[in-house]
Each structure stands twice: as structure tokens, then as C-alpha cells.
VOGU-3710 file (C-alpha; in Angstrom, 3 decimals, decimal comma):
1> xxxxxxxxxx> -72,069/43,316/-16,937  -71,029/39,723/-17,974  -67,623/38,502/-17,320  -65,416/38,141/-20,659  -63,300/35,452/-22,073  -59,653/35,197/-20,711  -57,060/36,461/-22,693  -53,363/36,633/-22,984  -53,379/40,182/-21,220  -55,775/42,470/-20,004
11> xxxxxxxxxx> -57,217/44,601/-22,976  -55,474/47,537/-21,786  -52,268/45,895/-22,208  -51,911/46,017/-25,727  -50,627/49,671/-25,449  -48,360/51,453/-23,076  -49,989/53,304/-20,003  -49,275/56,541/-19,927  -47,531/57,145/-16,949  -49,151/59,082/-13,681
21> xxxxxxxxxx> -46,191/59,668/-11,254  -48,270/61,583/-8,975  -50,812/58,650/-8,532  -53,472/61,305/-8,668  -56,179/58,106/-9,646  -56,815/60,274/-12,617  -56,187/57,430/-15,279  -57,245/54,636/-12,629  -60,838/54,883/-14,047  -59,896/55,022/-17,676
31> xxxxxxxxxx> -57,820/51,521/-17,207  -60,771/50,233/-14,795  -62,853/50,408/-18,124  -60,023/48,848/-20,542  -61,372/45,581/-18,644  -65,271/46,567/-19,207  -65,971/47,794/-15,994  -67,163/51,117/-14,614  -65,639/52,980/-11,946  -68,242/52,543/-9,034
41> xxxxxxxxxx> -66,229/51,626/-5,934  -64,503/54,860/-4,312  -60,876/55,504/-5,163  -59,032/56,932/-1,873  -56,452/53,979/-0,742  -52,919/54,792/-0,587  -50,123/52,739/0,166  -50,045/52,508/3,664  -53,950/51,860/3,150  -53,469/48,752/0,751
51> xxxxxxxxxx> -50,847/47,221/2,768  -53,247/47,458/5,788  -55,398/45,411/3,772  -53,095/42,616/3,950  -52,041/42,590/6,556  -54,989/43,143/8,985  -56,233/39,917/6,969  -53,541/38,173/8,024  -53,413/39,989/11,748  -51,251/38,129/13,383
61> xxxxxxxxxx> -51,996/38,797/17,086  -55,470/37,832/15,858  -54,128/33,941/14,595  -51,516/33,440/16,403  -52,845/33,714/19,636  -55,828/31,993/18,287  -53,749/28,810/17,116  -50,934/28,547/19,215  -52,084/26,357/21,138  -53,397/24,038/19,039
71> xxxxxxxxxx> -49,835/24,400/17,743  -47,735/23,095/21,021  -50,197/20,926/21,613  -49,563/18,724/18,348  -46,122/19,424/17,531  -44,735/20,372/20,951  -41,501/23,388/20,500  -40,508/22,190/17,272  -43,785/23,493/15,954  -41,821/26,607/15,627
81> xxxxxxxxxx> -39,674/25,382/12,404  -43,064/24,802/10,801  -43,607/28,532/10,319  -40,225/29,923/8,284  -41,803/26,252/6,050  -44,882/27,716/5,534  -43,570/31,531/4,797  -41,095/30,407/2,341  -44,445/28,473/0,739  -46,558/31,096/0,951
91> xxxxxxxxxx> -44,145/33,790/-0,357  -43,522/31,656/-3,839  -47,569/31,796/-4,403  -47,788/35,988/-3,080  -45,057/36,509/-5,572  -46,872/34,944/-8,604  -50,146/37,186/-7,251  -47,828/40,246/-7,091  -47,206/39,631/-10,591  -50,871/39,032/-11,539
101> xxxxxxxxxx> -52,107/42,274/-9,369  -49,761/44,463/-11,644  -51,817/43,320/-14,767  -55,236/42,943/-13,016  -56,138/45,346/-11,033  -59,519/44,113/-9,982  -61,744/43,289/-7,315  -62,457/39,948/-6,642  -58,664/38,891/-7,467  -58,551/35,321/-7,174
111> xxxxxxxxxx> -61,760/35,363/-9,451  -60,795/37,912/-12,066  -57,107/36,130/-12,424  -58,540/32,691/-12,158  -60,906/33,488/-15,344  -58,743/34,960/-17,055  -55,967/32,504/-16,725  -58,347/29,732/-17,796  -61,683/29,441/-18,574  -64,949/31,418/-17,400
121> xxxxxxxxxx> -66,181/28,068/-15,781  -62,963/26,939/-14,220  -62,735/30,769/-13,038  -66,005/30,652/-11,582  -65,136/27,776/-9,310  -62,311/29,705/-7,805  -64,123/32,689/-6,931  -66,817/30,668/-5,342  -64,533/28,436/-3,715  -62,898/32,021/-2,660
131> xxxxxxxxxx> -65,747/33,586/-1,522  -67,326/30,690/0,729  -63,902/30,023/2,003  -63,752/34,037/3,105  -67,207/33,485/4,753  -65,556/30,892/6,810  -62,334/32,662/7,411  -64,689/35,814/9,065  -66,456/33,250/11,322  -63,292/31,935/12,597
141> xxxxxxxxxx> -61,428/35,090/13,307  -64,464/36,613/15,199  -65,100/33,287/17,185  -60,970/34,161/18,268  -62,241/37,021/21,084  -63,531/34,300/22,965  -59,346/33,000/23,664  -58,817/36,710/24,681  -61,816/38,345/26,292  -62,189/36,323/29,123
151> xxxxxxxxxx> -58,367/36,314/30,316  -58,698/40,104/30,246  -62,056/39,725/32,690  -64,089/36,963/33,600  -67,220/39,013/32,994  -66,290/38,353/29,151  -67,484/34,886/30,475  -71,518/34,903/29,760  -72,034/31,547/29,272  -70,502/29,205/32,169
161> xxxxxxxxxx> -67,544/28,569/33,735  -65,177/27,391/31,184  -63,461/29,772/29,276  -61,284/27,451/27,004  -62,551/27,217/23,622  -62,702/23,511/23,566  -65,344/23,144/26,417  -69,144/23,646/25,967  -69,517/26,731/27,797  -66,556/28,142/26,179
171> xxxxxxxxxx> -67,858/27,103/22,881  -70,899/28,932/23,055  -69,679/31,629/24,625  -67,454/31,941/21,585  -70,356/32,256/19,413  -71,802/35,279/21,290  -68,823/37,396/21,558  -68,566/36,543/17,685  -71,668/37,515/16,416  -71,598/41,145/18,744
181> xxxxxxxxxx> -68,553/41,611/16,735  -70,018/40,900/13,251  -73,185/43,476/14,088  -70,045/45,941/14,317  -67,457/45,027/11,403  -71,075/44,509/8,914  -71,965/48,394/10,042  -68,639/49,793/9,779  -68,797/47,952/6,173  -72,136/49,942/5,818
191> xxxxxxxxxx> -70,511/53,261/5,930  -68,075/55,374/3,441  -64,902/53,207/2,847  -62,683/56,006/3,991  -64,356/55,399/7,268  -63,557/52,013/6,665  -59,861/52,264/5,543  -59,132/54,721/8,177  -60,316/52,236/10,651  -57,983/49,273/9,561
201> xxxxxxxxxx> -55,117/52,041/9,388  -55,645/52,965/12,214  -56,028/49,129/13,870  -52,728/47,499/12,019  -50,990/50,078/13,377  -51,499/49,677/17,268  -51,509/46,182/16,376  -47,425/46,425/14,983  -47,081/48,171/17,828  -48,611/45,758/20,008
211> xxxxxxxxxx> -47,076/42,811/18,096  -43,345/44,441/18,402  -43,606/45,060/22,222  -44,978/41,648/23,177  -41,894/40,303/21,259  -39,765/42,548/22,849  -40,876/41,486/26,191  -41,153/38,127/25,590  -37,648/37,440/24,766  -36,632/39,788/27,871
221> xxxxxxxxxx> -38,131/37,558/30,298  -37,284/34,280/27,947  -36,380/31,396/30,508  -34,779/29,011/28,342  -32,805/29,018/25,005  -34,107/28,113/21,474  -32,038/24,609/21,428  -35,917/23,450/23,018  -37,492/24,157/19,597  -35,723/20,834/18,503
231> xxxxxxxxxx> -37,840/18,530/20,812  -41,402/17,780/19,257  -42,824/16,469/22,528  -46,765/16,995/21,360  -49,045/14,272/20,083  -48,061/11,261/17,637  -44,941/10,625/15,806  -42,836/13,574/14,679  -43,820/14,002/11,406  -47,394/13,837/11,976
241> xxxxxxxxxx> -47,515/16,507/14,790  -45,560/18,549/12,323  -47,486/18,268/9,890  -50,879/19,352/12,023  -48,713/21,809/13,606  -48,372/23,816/10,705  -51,757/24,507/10,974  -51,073/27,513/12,637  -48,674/28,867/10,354  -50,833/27,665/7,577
251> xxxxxxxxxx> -53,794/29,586/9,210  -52,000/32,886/9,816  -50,011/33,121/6,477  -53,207/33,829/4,558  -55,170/36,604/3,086  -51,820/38,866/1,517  -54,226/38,768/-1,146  -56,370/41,152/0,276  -54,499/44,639/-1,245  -55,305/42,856/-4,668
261> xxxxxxxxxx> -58,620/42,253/-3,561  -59,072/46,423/-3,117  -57,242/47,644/-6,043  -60,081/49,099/-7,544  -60,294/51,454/-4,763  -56,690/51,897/-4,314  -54,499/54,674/-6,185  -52,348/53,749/-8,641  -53,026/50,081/-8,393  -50,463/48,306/-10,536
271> xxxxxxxxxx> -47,665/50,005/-9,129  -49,226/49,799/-5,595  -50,997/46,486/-5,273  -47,983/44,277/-5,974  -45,099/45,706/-3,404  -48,005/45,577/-0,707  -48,900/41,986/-1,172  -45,436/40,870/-0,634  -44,664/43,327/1,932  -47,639/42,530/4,048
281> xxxxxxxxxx> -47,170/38,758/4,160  -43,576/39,348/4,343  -43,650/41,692/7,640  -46,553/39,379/9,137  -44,112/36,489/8,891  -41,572/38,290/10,733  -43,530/39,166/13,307  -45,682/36,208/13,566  -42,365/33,566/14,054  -41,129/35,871/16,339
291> xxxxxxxxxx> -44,131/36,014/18,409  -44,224/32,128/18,412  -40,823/31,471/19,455  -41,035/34,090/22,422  -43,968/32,574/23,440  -42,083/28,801/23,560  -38,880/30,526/25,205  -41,249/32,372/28,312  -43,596/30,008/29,199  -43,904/29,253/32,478
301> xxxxxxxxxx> -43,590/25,879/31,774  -43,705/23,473/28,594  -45,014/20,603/30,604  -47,881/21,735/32,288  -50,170/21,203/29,751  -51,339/24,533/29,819  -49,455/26,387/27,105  -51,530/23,241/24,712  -54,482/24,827/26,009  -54,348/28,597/26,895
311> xxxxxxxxxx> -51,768/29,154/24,606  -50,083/32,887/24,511  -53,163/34,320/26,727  -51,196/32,028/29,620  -47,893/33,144/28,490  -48,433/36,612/28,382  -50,340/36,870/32,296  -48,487/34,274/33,909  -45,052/35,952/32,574  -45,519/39,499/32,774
321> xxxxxxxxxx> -48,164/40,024/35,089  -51,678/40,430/34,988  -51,934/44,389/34,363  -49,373/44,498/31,555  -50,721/40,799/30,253  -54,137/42,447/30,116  -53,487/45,785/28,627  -50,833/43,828/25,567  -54,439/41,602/25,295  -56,683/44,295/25,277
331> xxxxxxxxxx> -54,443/45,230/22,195  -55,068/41,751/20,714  -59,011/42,935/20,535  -58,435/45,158/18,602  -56,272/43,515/16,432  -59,387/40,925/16,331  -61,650/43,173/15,338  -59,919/44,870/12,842  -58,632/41,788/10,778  -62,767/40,588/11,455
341> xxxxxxxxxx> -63,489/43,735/9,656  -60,705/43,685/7,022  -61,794/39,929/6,209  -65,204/40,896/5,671  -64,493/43,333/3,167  -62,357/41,269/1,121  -65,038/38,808/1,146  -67,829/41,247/0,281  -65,478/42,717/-2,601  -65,251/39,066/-4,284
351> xxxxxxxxxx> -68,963/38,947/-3,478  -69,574/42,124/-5,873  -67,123/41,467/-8,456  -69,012/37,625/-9,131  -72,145/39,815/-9,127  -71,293/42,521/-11,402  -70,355/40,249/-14,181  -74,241/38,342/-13,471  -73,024/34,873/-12,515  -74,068/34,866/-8,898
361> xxxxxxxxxx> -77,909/34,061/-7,631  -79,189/37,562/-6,819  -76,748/39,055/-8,822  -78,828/42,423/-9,277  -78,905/43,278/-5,737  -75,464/41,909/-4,919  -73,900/44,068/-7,485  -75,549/47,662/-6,459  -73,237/50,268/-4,960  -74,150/52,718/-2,338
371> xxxxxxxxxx> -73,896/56,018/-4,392  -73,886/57,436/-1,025  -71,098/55,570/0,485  -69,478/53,913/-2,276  -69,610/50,775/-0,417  -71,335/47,197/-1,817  -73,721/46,972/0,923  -75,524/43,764/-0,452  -72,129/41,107/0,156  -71,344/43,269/3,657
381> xxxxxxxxxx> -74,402/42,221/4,387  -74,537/38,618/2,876  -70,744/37,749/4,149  -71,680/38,835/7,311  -74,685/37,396/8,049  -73,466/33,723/6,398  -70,652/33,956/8,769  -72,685/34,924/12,172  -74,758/31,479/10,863  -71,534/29,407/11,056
391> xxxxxxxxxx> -70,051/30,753/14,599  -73,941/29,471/15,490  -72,378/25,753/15,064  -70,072/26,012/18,101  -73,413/25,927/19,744  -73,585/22,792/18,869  -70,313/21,421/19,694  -67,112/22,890/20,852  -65,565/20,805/18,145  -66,744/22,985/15,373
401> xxxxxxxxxx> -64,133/25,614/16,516  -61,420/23,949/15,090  -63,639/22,432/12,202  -64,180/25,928/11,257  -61,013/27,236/11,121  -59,383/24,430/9,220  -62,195/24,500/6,670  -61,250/28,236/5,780  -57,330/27,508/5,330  -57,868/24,518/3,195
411> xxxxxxxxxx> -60,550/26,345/0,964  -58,288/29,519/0,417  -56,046/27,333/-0,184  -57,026/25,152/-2,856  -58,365/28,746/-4,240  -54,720/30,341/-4,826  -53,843/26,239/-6,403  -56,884/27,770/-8,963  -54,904/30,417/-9,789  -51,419/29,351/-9,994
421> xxxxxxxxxx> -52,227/26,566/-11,563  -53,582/27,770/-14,125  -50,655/30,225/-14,661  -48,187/27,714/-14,570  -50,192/25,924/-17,542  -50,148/29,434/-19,112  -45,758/29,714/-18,628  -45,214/25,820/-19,988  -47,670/26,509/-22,910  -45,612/29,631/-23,883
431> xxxxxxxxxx> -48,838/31,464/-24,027  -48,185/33,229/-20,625  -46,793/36,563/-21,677  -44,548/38,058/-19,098  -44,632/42,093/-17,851  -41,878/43,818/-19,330  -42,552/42,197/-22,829  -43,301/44,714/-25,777  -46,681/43,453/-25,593  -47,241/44,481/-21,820
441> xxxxxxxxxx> -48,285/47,637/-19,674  -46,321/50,140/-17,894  -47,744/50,613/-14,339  -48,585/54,516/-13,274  -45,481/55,688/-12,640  -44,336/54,714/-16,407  -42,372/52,095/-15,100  -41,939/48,225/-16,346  -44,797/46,267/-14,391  -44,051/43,852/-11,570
451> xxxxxxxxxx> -42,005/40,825/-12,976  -40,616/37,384/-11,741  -38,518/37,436/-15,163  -36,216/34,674/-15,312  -37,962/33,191/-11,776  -41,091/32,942/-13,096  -41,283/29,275/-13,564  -39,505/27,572/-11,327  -41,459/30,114/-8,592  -44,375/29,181/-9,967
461> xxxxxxxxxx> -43,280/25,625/-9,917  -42,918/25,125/-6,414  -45,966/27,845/-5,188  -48,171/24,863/-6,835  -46,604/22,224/-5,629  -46,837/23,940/-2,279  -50,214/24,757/-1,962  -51,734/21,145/-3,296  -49,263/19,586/-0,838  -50,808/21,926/2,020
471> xxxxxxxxxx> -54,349/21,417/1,251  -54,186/18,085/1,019  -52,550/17,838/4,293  -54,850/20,688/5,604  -57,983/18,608/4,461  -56,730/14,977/5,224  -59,755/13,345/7,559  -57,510/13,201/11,025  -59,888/11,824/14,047  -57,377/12,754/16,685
481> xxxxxxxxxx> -57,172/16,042/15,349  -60,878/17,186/13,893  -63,069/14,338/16,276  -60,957/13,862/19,359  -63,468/13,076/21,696  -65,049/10,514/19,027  -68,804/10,169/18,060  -68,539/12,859/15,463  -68,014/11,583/12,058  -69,219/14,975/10,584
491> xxxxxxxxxx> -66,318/16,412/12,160  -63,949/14,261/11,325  -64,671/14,831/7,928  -66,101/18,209/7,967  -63,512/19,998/5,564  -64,070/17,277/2,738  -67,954/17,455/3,479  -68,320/21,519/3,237  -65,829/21,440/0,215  -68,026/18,952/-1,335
501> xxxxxxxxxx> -71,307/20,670/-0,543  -69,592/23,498/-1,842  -68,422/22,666/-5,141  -71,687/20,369/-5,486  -74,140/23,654/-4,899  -71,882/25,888/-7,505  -72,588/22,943/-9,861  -76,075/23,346/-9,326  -76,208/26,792/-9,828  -74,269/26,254/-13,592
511> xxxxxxxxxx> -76,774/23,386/-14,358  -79,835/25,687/-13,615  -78,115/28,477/-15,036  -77,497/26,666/-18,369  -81,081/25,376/-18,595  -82,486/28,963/-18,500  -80,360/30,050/-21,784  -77,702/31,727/-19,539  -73,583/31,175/-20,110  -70,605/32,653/-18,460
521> xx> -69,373/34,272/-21,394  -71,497/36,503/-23,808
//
């Protein structure tokens, strides 16, 4: 199947859905082929399934205790006011997806909307942009055991002495744990996606659990007030260390995409997809500036350099003791593993969705499902194994760690800029046609679709200006921050580098694609 040429709204759209209140799926598959597209992927997600999606993408246990540290150590307490900045960004650009999932509900979101928005090429871009990016983002949330395993047990520790992510042995001790993990997330991807589904249910759920008692206990044993989130005290002037320090925020508050990313497997998707997005980013930030203002407020100490370099690990065994700091970490695995797991499926399902429509080298292979599972297994495997190649670098260097994990925010981010920009072009060009219109869809329930009315704009507005501000600033070539020991140029400007090798290989692909008689649009 070949993707199609963007339109107004989806094809399906030109009538009123009849409405399915029971969300039975029954007219799920007749809408699926009102784009061109046969059902293949198994239909079983509910609600509570899609907005595990999200959220386990996001997993904040998983980033926050990853980047915290990196945090404090740029921006000091006051890194704290960086996240409710970030949120209130990243809720403008979930709200223009919410409105986008209600009127495609496809896998490979970012793609689908990004073609259809604009232009097959442009649209291409973004969903390999997307899909790299989501390779990245899988290495760096699997190379985060290695800032939990060994504080639960030193025998975590197989390589050296130095657990801290940042040294050698830590590095590539990172990079072990990491690809274990990826052997288990690409076989659980292997197998029937209720399996899989049932498995990040299952995982977000002892990780709210997890998340909500840490918080509670953190603020119980708090040992100073929150006036100390007004002192920067990290590295460089103010501004600066803010601006790196929202790194953190920036890394955690990503992925809410993800439910739109599995619509084609979830039950009534318009209806569905939209309230989960929002709700899973929304509950995430909650949680997540919650967790990193209890963790400023019971520190042990904000001087001794070791909350810039342990980070919550430090906070949580040095404050409430080892045995209940180890089992509230042991929880933190889990959440690690599931949000490795959920990551990896989004990326395989943008994977399959480039494939299906023949625009991706190997397409054939890439676009098979398992009529046995229902499962892609090609981009399980291909998103897994790409990623288990990148947690390989922090072999090389313990540097790559935080090249790594920067890379994926600024990619995924200048992916949702290749969607809302677009759309905003769309609103100002009056050719943008908003849910709710005479022209538009119901969703199952025979209700209006999803709709910014009135807000549309000026949301839309400011979730561009937003994300080009952040990926700029997440991309910028900082020495102190990417090469702080020096001698590493590549480092320093690894972002730019892998965006450019990036872009410059999907250009490749076009050109050779072109000479052989083949388009993006047939």
C-alpha cells in the first residue's frame, strides 16, 4: 500500500460515523479502511490500555530519576520551576495531537498527520525523523537501570567499581544492563499484543503506585521548605543553568503521543485516543514535579555535591533507609522496563506504518504482520536491535550517556514542530477544517469529535513557538554541558551531527528512490 495525498480530512470524514456507544470495535475496521488500510494489527486496547501507552512512554520514575541529577547539577533548586514551563509547553502541542488523533486514527501518528497536513515528502521527513528519534529514546531509557540497579545491590555492578553513569566503568556497565533489557522488551514485542498491553497495564500501575508513595514519603521526611527552589546555585549564570536544566523536564514530558501511536489497535479510537493523550501527559506532570520537588526538599544535603551526581537514588537511601529506599527502587525497575518496552512499540508501530505505505528500505518485510500474534515483528526487531547498537557507544565513552539522551528529546522534538507546524499553516490558510464542522466526523459514541474550537489558533500558536524554541535550545552545541571533560568535539556536537546524518541518509533514500521510477504518492 502507498501512502496517499493529504487532504482536508480523512476520507471518512465526509460523512457522519455512525455512532458505536458500546465501543464493540465493530466499525473500527470499516473506518481503518476509509483511509486505505486493512485491518491487520489486533484490536483489544481499552482505555485504561491506551492511556498506559502514554504514559509508560513518558514513565516518570524511569526519567526522572534518570535526569535529576543532571538537573541540580546545572540549575541547582530552581531547576524545579523549569518543569510546570515545560508542562504548560508540552500540553499546548498534546492538545493540537488530541485534536489530530480524533480525525486520524492511525499508526505511525506523527507520520500519518504530518503527511497529511502537508505534503508526502515533508511527511516523510517527520516520520523518519520520528522513528530514528524513538530508536534513540529506547537506548536511553534502557541505559537508565544502570542509575538504579546498582544502589539496590552492588552485584548489579559487573563492570568495575564505579557505579555513576558518568565514569568508565559505570558507562559500560550501563550498556550491559541495557542491552539484557532489550533481549526482553524485543521478545515480549514478539508475542500477542494482549500479552503486551497487559504487561504495560500491569507496569504503569505499580509504577503510580510507586510514584504516589515516594511522594508521599518524601515530603514526610522533607527537611527544608520550598522558599530553596528560588536559589539556582548549579553551574553558569542563571539563565543558562535554566535553560540546560529543563532538560529533564524536557526529557520526561515526551512520548503522550504514544496512545495515538496505537489507535489502530485500540477500541473506539477517536473517542479514546484523544482524552488519553492529554490525560497521560497531564497525570505524568503531576506526578513528575512532585517527585522533583520532594526530592530537593529531603535531601540530605544540597551542598554535598552528591544529589548533582546520584540524584533521587541518594535521596531515596540516604532519607528513608536502605530497605524501604531499595524496595521504592526495585519499583523504579520496573517502571524502567516497562516504559523500555512501551517505547519500543511505539517505535516499531511508526516503523510499520512507513512500511506499509512502501516508502521505507525493506519495506516488504517491515510491513508483514504476525497472523499468529498480530504483532509487526520486523520493526520490534529492527528498533530493538538499532537501539542495543547505540547503548554500545557508552562503551566508548561515558559521555555518550548524556549525548544519547539529549539527541532523542531534540529529535522528537523537532518531529511534533513537523506536525504542528504544518497545522498551524493549515488554520492561517483557512484550509484547516475544524471537528465539529458539517464537513467533519462524529467519533464512536456519535458524539462531536475532539475540538480546540475557538483555541485552536492561538494554542497552536504558542505549541510551535514552543517546541522550535526547545529544540533549538535542546540542540544548541554546549561544551560544558555535552564535552565537559574536553577532547570530544563529536560530542559536543553530537545532536547537530546525528540530526544531520539523519536527515542527509533520508535524502538519500528519496534520491535513489526517485531514480528507480518510485514517488511517494501514486
Amino acid at each position: 500500500m502507498t501512502a496517499t495525498a493529504s487532504t482536508d480530512v480523512p476520507p471518512d470524514a465526509q460523512q457522519e460515523t455512525p455512532a458505536d456507544p458500546a465501543g464493540t470495535g465493530r466499525l473500527d475496521s470499516i473506518e481503518l479502511a476509509g483511509f486505505g488500510y486493512r485491518q491487520e494489527l489486533r484490536r483489544s486496547m481499552g482505555r485504561y490500555a491506551s492511556f498506559a501507552a502514554g504514559f509508560s512512554f513518558i514513565s516518570v520514575l524511569t526519567t526522572v530519576f534518570q535526569f535529576f541529577a543532571f538537573g541540580f547539577s546545572f540549575g541547582g533548586a530552581a531547576f524545579f520551576w523549569t518543569w510546570p514551563v515545560v508542562l504548560a509547553g508540552q500540553l499546548l502541542v498534546a492538545a493540537c495531537f488530541a485534536e489530530l488523533a480524533a480525525r486520524y486514527p492511525l499508526s505511525g501518528a506523527v507520520y500519518q498527520w504530518s503527511t497529511r497536513l502537508s505534503t508526502p515528502v515533508f511527511g516523510w521527513f517527520a516520520g523518519w525523523i520520528m522513528v530514528i528519534g524513538q530508536m534513540v529514546v529506547v537506548a536511553a531509557a534502557a541505559l537508565a537501570l544502570q542509575v538504579v540497579l546498582p544502589a539496590i545491590w552492588s552485584g548489579f555492578q559487573l563492570v568495575g567499581g564505579d557505579p555513576s553513569p558518568a565514569s568508565a566503568s559505570g558507562a559500560a556497565n550501563a550498556a550491559l544492563l541495557a542491552v539484557v533489557l532489550l533481549v526482553l522488551t524485543t521478545a515480549v514485542n514478539l508475542l500477542d499484543n494482549r500479552v503486551m498491553s497487559a504487561v504495560n497495564r500491569i507496569g504503569v500501575t505499580a509504577e503510580i503506585i510507586g510514584a504516589v508513595l515516594i511522594v508521599v514519603l518524601l515530603f514526610t521526611h522533607a527537611d527544608r521548605g520550598p522558599g530553596v527552589t528560588l536559589h539556582t546555585g548549579g553551574q553558569g549564570g542563571a539563565i543558562g543553568a535554566l535553560l540546560v536544566g529543563s532538560f529533564t523536564a524536557a526529557y520526561v514530558l515526551i512520548g503522550f503521543d504514544s496512545a495515538g501511536e496505537l489507535s489502530e489497535e485500540t477500541r473506539a479510537p477517536r473517542r479514546t485516543a484523544p482524552r488519553t493523550i492529554l490525560l497521560a501527559l497531564a497525570s505524568a506532570g503531576v506526578l513528575g514535579g512532585l517527585l522533583l520537588l520532594g526530592g530537593v526538599l529531603a535531601a540530605p544535603s544540597l551542598t554535598d555535591g552528591r544529589l548533582g551526581t546520584e540524584g533521587l537514588s541518594y535521596v531515596l537511601t540516604s532519607t528513608l533507609g536502605d530497605g524501604v529506599g531499595r524496595a521504592l527502587l526495585a519499583d523504579v525497575v520496573v517502571a524502567i522496563a516497562v516504559a523500555t518496552l512501551a517505547i519500543q512499540t511505539s517505535g516499531s508501530r511508526m516503523l510499520f506504518s512507513m512500511a506499509r505505505d512502501g516508502v521505507l528500505p525493506a519495506s516488504g518485510p517491515l510491513s508483514k504482520v504476525s497472523p499468529r500474534t498480530g504483532m509487526p515483528t520486523g520493526p520490534a526487531l529492527v528498533v530493538g536491535g538499532a537501539a542495543a547498537a547505540l547503548c554500545l557507544l557508552n562503551l566508548a565513552s561515558p559521555d555518550a550517556f548524556l549525548a544519547i539522551g539529549t539527541t532523542c528529546i531534540a529529535m522528537l522534538y523537532l518531529a511534533y514542530v513537523m506536525v504542528t507546524g504544518p497545522m498551524l499553516l493549515r488554520r492561517l490558510r483557512g484550509t484547516y477544517h475544524q471537528p465539529g464542522s458539517p464537513r467533519a466526523a462524529l467519533d464512536e459514541a456519535g458524539k462531536p469529535l475532539f475540538s480546540l474550537g475557538r483555541w485552536g489558533l492561538p494554542v497552536n500558536v504558542l505549541a510551535v513557538l514552543y517546541g522550535a524554541v526547545m529544540t533549538v535550545n535542546l540542540a544548541w552545541p554546549r561544551g560544558p554541558v555535552y564535552d565537559p571533560a574536553g577532547g570530544h568535539w563529536y560530542f559536543q556536537w553530537f545532536t547537530v551531527l546525528f540530526l544531520a546524518v539523519t536527515v542527509g541518509a533520508g535524502a538519500l533514500w528519496l534520491v535513489v528512490r526517485a531514480r528507480r521510477g518510485s514517488t511517494l504518492v501514486r
